[in-house]
C-alpha positions in Angstrom: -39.8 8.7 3.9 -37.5 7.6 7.2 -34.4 8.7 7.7 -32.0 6.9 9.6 -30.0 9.2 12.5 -27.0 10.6 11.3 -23.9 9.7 12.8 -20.8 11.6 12.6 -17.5 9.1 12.4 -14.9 8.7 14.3 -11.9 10.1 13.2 -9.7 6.6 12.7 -12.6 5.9 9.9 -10.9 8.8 7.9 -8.3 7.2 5.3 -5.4 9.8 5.4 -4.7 11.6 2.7 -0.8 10.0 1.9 -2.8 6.8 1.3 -5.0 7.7 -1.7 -3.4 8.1 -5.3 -4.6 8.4 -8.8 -5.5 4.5 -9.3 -3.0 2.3 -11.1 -3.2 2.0 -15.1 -2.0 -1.9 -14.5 -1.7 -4.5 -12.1 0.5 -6.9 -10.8 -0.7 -9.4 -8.4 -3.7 -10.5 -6.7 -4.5 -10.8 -3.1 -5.0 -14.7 -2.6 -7.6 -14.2 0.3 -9.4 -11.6 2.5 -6.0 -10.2 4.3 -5.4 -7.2 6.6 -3.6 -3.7 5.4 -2.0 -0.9 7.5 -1.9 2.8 6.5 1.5 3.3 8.0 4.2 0.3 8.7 4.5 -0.7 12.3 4.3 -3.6 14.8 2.4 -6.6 13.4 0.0 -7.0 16.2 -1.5 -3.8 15.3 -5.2 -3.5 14.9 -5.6 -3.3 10.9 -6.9 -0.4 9.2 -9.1 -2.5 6.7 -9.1 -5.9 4.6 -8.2 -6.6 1.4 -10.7 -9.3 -0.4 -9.6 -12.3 -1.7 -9.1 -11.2 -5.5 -8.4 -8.0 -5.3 -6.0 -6.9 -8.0 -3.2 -4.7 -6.8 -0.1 -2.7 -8.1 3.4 -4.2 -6.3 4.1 -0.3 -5.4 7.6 -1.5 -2.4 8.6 -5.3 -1.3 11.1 -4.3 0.9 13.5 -6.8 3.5 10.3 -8.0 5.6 7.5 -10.1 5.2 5.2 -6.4 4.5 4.7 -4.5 1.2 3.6 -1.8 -0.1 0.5 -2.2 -2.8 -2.2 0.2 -4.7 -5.4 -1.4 -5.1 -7.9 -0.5 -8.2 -9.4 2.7 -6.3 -5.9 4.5 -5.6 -5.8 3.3 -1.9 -2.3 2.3 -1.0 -1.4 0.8 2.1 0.9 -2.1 3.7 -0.1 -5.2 3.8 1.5 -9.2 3.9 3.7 -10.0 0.5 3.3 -13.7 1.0 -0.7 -13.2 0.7 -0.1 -11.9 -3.1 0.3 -14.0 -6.1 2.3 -12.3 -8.9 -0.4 -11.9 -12.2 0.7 -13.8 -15.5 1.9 -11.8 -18.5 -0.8 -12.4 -21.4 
């Protein structure tokens, strides 16, 4: 059997530990398509910390005054990310 080389990771591929949460119980909107997140708030022409896929379901956690939120996806990951790339989930 092959191994591939190991590789150790760069520090920035660490998701820091104020960003991960017991997942959500429930869910209130759905990311509409593939969108960036940021771990902390800050300029908009930041690099992103990761995408969001286009369905993802997430928990509204902060919508705030700007066009950012706050959301918790289905693994406990919470970060910021655009409000006007979420559509609010039906009651049923």
């Amino acid at each position: 059997m092959l191994r591939p080389k190991s590789v150790v990771l760069p520090e920035s591929a660490v998701v820091p530990e104020a960003n991960v949460k017991p997942p959500p119980r429930r869910f209130t909107h759905e990311v509409i398509a593939d969108q960036a997140f940021h771990f902390a708030a800050g300029p908009a022409d930041a690099p992103p910390d990761g995408h969001f896929a286009a369905g993802t379901r997430v928990l509204l956690l902060e919508r705030g005054e700007g066009p950012m939120c706050f959301v918790q996806d289905r693994q406990g990951l919470c970060a910021f990310t655009a409000f006007a790339g979420l559509r609010a989930l039906g009651r049923g």
